[in-house]
N, CA, C and O atoms as a CHARMM CRD file, in Angstrom:
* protein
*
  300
    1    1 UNK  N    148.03500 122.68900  74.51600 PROA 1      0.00000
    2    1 UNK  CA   146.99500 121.76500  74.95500 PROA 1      0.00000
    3    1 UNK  C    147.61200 120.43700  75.39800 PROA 1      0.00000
    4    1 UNK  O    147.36500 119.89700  76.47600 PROA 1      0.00000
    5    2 UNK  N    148.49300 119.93400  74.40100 PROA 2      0.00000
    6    2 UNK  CA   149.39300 118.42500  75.10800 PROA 2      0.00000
    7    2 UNK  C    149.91600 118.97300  76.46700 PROA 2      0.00000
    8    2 UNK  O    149.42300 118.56800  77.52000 PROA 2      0.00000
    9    3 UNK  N    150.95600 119.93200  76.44200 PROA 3      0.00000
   10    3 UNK  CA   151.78000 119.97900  77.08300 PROA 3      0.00000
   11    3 UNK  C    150.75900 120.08700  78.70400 PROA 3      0.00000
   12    3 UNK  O    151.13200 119.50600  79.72300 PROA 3      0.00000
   13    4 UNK  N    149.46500 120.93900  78.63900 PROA 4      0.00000
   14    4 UNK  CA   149.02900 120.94200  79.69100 PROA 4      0.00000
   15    4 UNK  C    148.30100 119.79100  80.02100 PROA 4      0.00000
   16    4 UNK  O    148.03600 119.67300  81.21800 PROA 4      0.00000
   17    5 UNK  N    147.91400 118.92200  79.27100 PROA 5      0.00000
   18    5 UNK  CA   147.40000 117.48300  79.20300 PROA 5      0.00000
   19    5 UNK  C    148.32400 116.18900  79.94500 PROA 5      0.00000
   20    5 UNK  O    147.85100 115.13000  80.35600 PROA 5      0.00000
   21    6 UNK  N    149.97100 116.67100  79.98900 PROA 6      0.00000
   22    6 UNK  CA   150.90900 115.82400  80.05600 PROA 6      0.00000
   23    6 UNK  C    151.08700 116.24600  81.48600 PROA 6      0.00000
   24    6 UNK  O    151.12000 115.39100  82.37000 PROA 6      0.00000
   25    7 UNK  N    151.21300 117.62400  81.77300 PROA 7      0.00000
   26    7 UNK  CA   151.27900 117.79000  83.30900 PROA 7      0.00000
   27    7 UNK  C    150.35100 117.52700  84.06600 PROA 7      0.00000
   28    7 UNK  O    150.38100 116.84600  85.09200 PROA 7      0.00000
   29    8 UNK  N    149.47200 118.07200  83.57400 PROA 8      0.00000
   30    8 UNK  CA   148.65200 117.72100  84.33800 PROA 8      0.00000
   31    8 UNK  C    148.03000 115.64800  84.83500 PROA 8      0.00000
   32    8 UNK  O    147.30900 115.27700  85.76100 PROA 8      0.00000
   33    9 UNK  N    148.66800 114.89100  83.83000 PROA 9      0.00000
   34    9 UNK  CA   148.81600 113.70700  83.86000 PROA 9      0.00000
   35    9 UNK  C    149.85500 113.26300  84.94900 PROA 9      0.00000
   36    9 UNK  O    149.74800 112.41100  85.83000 PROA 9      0.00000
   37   10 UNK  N    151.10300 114.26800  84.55500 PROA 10     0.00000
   38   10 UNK  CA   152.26700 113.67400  85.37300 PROA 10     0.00000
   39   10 UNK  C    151.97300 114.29800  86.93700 PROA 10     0.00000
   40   10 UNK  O    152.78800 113.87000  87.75400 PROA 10     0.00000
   41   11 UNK  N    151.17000 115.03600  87.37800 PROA 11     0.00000
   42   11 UNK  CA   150.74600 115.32700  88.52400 PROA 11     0.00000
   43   11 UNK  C    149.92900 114.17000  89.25700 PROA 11     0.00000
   44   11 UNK  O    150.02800 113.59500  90.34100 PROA 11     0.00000
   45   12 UNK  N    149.30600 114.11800  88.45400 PROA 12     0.00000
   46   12 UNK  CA   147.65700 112.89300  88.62300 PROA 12     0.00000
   47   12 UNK  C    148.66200 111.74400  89.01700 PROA 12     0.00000
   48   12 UNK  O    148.49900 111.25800  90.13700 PROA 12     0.00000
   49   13 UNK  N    149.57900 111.30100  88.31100 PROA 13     0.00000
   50   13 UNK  CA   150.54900 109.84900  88.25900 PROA 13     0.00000
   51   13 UNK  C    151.19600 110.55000  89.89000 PROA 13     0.00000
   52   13 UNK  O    150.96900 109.96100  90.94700 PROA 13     0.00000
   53   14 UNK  N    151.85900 111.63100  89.84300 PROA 14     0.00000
   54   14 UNK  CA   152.91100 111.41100  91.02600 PROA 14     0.00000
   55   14 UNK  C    151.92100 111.48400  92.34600 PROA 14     0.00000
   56   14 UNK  O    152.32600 110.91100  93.35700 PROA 14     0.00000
   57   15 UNK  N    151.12100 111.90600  92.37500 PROA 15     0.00000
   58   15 UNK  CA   150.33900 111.94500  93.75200 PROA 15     0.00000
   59   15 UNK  C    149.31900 110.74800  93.99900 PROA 15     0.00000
   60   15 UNK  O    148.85600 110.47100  95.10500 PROA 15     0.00000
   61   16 UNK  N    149.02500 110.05700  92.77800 PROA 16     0.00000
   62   16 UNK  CA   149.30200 108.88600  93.35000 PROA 16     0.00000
   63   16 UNK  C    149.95800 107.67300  93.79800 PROA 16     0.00000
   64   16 UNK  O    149.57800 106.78800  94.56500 PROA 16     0.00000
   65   17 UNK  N    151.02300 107.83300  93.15000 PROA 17     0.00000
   66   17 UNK  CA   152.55400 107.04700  93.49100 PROA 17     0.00000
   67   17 UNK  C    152.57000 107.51100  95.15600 PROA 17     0.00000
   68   17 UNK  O    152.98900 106.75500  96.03200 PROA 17     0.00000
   69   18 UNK  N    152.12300 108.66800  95.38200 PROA 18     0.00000
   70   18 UNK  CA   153.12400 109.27800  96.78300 PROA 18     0.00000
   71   18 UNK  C    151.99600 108.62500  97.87400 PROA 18     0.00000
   72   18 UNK  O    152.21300 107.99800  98.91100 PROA 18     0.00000
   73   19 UNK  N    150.94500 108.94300  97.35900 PROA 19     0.00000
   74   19 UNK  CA   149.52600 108.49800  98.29000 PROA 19     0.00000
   75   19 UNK  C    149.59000 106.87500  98.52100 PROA 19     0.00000
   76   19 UNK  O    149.31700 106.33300  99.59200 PROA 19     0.00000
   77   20 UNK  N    149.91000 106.34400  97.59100 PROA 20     0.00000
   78   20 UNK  CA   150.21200 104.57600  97.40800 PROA 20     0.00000
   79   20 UNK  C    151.35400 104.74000  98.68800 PROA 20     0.00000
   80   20 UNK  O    151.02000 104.27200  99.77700 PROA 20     0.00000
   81   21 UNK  N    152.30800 105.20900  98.59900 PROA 21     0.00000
   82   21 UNK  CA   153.51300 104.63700  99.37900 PROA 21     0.00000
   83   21 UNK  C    153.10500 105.31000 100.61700 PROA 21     0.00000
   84   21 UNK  O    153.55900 104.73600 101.60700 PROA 21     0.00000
   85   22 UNK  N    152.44100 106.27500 100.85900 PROA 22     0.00000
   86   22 UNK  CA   151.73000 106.50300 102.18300 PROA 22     0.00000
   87   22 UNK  C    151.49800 105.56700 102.80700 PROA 22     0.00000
   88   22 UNK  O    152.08300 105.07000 103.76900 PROA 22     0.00000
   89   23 UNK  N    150.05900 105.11200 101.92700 PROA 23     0.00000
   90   23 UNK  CA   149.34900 104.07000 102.66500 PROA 23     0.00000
   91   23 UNK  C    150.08000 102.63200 102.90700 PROA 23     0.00000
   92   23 UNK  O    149.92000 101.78100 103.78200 PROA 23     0.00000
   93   24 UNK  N    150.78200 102.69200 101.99100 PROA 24     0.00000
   94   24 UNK  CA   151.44300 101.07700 102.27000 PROA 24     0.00000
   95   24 UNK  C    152.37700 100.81400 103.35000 PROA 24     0.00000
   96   24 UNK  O    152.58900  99.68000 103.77900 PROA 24     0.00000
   97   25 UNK  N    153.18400 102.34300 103.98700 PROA 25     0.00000
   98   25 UNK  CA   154.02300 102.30300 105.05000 PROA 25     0.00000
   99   25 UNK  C    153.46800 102.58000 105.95900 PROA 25     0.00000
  100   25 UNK  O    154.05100 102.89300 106.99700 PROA 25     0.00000
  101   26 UNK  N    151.71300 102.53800 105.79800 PROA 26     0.00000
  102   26 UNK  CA   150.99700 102.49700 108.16800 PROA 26     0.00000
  103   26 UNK  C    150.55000 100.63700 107.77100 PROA 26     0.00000
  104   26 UNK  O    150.13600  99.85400 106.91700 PROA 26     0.00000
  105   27 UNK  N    150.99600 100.79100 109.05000 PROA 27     0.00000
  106   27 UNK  CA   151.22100  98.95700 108.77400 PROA 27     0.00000
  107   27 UNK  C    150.01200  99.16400 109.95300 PROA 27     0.00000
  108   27 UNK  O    150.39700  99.77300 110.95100 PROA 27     0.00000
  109   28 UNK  N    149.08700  98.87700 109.95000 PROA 28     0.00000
  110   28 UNK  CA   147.98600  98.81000 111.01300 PROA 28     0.00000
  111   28 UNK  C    148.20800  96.97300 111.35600 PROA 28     0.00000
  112   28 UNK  O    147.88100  96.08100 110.57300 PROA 28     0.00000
  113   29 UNK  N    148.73600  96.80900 112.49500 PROA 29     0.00000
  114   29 UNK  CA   148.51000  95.39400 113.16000 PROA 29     0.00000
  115   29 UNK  C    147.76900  95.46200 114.39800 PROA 29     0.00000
  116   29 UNK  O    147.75200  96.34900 115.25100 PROA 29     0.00000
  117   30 UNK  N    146.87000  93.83600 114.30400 PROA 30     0.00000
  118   30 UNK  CA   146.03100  93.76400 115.34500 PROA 30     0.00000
  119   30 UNK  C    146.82700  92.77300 116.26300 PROA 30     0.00000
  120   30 UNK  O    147.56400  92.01100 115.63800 PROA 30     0.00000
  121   31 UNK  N    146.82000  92.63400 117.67600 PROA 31     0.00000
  122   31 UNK  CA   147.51000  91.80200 118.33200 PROA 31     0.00000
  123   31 UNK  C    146.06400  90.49800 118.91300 PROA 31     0.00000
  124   31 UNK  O    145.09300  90.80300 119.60500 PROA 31     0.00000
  125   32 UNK  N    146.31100  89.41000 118.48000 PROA 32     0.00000
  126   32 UNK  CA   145.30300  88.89100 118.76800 PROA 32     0.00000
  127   32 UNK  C    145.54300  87.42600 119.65100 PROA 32     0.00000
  128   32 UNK  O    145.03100  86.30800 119.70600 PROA 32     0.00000
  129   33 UNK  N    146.89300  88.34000 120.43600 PROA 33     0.00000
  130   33 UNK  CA   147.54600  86.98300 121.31000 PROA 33     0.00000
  131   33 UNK  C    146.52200  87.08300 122.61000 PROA 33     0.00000
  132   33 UNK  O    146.45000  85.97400 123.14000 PROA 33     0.00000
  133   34 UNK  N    145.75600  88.01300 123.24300 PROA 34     0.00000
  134   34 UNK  CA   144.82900  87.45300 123.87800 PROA 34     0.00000
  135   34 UNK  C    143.81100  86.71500 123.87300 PROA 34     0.00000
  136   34 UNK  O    143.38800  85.93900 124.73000 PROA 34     0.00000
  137   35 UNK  N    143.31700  87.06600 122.57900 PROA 35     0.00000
  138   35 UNK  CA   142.05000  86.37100 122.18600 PROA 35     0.00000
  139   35 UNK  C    142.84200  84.89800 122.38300 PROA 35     0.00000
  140   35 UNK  O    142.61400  84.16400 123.34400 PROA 35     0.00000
  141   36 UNK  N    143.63800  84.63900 121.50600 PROA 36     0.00000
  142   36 UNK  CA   144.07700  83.05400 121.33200 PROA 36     0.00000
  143   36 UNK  C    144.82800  82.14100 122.71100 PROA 36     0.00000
  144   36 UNK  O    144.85400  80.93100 122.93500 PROA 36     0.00000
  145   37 UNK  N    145.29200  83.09900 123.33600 PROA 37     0.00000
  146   37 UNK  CA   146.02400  82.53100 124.73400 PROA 37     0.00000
  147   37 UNK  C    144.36900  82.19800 125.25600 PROA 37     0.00000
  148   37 UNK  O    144.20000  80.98100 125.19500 PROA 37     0.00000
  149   38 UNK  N    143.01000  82.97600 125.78700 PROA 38     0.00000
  150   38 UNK  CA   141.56100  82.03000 126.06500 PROA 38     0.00000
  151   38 UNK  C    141.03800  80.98900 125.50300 PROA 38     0.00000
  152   38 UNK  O    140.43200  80.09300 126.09100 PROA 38     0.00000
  153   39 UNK  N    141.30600  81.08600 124.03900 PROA 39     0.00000
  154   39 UNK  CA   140.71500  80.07500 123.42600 PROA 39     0.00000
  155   39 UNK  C    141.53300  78.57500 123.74600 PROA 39     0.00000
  156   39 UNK  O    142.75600  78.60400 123.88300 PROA 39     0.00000
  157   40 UNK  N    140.70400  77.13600 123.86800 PROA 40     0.00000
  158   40 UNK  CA   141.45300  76.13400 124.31000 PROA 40     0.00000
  159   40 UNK  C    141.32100  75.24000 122.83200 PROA 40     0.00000
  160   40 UNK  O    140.31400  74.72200 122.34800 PROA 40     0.00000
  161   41 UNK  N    142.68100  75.26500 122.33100 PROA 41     0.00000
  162   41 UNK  CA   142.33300  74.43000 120.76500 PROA 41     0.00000
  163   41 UNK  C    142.03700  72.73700 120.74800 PROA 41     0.00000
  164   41 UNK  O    141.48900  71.99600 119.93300 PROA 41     0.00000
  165   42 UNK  N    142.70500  72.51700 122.10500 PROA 42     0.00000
  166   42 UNK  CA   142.60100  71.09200 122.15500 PROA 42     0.00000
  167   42 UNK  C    140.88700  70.44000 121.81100 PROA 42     0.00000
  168   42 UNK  O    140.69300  69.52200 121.01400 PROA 42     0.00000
  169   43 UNK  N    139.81400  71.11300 122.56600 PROA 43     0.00000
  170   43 UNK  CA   138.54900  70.43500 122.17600 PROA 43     0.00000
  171   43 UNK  C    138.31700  70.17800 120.62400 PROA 43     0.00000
  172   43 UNK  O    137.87800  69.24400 119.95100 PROA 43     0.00000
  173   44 UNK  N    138.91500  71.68900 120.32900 PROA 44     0.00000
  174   44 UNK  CA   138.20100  71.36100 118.63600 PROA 44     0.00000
  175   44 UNK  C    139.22700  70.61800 118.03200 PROA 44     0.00000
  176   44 UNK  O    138.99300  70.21400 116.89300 PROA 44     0.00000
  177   45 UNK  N    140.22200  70.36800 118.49600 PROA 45     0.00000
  178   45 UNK  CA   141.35300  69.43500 117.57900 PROA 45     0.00000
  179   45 UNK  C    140.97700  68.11900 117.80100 PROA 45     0.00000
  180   45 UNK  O    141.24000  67.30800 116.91200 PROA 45     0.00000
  181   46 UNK  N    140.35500  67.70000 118.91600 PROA 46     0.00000
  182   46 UNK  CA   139.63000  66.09500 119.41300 PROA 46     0.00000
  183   46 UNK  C    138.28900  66.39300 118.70200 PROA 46     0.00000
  184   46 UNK  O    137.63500  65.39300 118.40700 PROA 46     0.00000
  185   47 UNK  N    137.74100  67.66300 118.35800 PROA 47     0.00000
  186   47 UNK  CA   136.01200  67.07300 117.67300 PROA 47     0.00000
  187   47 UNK  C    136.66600  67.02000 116.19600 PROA 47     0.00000
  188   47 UNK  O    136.28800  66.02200 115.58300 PROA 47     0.00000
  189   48 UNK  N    137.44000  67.74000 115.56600 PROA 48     0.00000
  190   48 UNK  CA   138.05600  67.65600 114.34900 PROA 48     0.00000
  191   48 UNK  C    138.24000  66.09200 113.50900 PROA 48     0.00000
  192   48 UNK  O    137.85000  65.68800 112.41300 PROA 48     0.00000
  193   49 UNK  N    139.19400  65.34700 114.85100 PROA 49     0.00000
  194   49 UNK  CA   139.76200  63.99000 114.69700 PROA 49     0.00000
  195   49 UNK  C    138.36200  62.98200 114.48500 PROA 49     0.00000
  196   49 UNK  O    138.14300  62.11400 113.64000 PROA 49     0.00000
  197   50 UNK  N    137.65700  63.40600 115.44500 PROA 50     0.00000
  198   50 UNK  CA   136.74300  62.39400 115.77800 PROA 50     0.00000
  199   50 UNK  C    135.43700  62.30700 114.56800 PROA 50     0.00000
  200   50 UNK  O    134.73400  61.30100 114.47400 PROA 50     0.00000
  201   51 UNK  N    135.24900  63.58000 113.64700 PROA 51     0.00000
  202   51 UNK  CA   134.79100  63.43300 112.78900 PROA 51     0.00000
  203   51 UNK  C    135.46600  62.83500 111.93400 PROA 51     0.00000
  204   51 UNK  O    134.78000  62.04300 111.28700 PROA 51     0.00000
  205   52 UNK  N    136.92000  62.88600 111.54200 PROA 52     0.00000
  206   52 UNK  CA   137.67300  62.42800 110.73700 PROA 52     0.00000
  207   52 UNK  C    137.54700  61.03100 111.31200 PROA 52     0.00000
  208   52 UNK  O    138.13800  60.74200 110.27200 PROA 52     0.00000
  209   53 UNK  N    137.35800  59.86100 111.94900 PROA 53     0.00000
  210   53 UNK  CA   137.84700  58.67100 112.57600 PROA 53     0.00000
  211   53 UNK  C    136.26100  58.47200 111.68100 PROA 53     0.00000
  212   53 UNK  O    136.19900  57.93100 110.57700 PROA 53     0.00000
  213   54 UNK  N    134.90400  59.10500 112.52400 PROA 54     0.00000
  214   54 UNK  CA   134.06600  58.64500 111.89600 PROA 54     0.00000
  215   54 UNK  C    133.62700  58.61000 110.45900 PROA 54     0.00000
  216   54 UNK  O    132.75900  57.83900 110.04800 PROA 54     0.00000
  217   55 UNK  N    134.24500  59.45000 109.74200 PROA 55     0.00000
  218   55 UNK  CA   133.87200  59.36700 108.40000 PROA 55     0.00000
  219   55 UNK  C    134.73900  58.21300 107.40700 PROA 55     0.00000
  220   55 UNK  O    134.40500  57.83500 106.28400 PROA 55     0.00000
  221   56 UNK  N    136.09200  57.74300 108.29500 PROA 56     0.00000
  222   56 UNK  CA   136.46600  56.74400 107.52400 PROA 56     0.00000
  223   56 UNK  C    135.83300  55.41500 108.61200 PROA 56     0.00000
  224   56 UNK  O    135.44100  54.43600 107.97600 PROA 56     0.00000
  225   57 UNK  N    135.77300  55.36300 109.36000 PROA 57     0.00000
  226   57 UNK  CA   135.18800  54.26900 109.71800 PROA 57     0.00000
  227   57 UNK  C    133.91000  53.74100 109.04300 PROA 57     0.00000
  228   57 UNK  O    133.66800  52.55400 108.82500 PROA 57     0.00000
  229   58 UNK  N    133.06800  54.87000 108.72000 PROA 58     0.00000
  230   58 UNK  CA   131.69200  54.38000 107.51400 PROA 58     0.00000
  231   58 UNK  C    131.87200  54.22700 106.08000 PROA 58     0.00000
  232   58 UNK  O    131.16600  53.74800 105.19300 PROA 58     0.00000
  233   59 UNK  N    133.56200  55.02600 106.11800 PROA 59     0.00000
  234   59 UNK  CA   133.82400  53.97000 104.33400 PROA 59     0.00000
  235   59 UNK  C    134.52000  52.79000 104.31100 PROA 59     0.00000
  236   59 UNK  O    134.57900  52.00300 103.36700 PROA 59     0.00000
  237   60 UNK  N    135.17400  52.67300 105.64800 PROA 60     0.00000
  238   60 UNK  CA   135.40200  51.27000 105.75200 PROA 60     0.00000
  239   60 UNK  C    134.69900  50.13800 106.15500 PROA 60     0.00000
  240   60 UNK  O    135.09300  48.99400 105.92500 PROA 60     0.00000
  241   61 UNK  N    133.36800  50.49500 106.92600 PROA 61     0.00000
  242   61 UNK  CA   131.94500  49.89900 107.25300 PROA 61     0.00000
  243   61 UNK  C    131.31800  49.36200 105.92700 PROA 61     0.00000
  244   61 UNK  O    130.97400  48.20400 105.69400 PROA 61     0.00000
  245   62 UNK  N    131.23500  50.57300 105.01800 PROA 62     0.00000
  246   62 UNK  CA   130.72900  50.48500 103.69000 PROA 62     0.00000
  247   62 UNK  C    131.64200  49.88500 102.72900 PROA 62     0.00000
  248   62 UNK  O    131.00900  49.42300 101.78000 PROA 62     0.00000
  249   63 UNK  N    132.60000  49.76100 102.65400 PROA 63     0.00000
  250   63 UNK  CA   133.30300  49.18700 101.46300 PROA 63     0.00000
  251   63 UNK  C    133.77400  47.45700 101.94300 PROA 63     0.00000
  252   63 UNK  O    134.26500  46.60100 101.20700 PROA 63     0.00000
  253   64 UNK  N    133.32700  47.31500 103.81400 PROA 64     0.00000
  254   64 UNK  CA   133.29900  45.57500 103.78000 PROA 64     0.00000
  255   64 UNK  C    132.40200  44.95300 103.63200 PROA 64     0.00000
  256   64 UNK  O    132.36000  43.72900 103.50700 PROA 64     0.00000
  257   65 UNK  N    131.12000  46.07500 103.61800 PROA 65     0.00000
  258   65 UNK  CA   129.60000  45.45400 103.46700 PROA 65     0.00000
  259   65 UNK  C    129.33500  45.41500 101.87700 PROA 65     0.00000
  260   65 UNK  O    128.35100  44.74200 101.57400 PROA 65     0.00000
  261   66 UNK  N    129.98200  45.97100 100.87900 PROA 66     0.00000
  262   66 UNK  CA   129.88300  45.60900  99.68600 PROA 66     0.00000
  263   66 UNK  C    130.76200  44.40100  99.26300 PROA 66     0.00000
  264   66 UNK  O    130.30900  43.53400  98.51500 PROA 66     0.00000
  265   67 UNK  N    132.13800  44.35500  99.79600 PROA 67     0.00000
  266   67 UNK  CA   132.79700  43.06300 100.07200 PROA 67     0.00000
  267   67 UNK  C    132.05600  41.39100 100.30300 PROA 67     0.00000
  268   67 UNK  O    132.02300  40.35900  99.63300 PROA 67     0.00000
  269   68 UNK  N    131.48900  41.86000 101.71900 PROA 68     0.00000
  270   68 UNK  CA   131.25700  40.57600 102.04300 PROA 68     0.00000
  271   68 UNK  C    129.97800  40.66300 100.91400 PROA 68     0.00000
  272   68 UNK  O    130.48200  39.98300 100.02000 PROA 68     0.00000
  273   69 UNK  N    129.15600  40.91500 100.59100 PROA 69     0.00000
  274   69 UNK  CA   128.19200  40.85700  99.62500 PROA 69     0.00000
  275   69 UNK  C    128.54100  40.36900  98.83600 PROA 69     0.00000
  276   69 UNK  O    127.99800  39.29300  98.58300 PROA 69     0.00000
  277   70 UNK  N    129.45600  40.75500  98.11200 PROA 70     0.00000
  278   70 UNK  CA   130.39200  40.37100  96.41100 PROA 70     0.00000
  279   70 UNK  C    130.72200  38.92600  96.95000 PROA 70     0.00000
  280   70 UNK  O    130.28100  38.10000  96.15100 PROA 70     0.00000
  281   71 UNK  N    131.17900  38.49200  97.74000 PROA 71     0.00000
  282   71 UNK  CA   131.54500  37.24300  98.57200 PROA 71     0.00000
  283   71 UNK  C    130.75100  36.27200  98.62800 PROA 71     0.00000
  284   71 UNK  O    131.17900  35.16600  98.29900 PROA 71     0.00000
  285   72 UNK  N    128.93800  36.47100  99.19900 PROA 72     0.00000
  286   72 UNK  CA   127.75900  35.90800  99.34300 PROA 72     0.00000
  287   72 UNK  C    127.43300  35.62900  97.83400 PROA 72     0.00000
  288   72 UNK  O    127.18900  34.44800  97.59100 PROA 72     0.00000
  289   73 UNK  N    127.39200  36.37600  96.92700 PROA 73     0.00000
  290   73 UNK  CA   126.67200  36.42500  95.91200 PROA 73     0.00000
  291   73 UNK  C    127.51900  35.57800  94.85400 PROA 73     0.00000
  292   73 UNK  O    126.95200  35.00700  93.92200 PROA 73     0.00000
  293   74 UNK  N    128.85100  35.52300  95.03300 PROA 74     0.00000
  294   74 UNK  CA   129.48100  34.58100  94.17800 PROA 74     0.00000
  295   74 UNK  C    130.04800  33.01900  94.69700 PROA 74     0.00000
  296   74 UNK  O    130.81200  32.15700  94.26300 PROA 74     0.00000
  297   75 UNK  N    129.18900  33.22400  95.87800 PROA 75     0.00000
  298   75 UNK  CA   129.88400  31.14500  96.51100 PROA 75     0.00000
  299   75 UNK  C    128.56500  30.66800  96.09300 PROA 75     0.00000
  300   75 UNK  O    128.27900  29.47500  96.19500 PROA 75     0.00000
């Protein structure tokens, strides 16, 4: 009963060891240098920036308008 318990284990183990290294040696690659040679990155790298410019420009908007306040309130 072991002994057929053990083969039958060590079967189960090697065919999936063999099935694993199957699958791991089809290397399925997608080539997606056309898609990216159409796409133009420059717009979204200028809307990227330009959100970035505006979001510190309103904490620097906001942190001189609490400034000059702190300023008003203590002369």
């Amino acid at each position: 009963m072991f002994k057929k318990s053990l083969n039958k284990l060590a079967i189960l183990s090697g065919s999936i060891l063999v099935s694993s290294s199957v699958f791991a040696s089809e290397t399925n690659t997608v080539d997606y240098s056309a898609l990216i040679d159409k796409i133009d990155f420059s717009s979204a790298i200028a809307a990227v920036l330009s959100v970035i410019a505006l979001v510190v420009g309103a904490l620097v908007a906001w942190k001189g308008g609490q400034w000059i306040i702190k300023a008003v309130r203590t002369a």
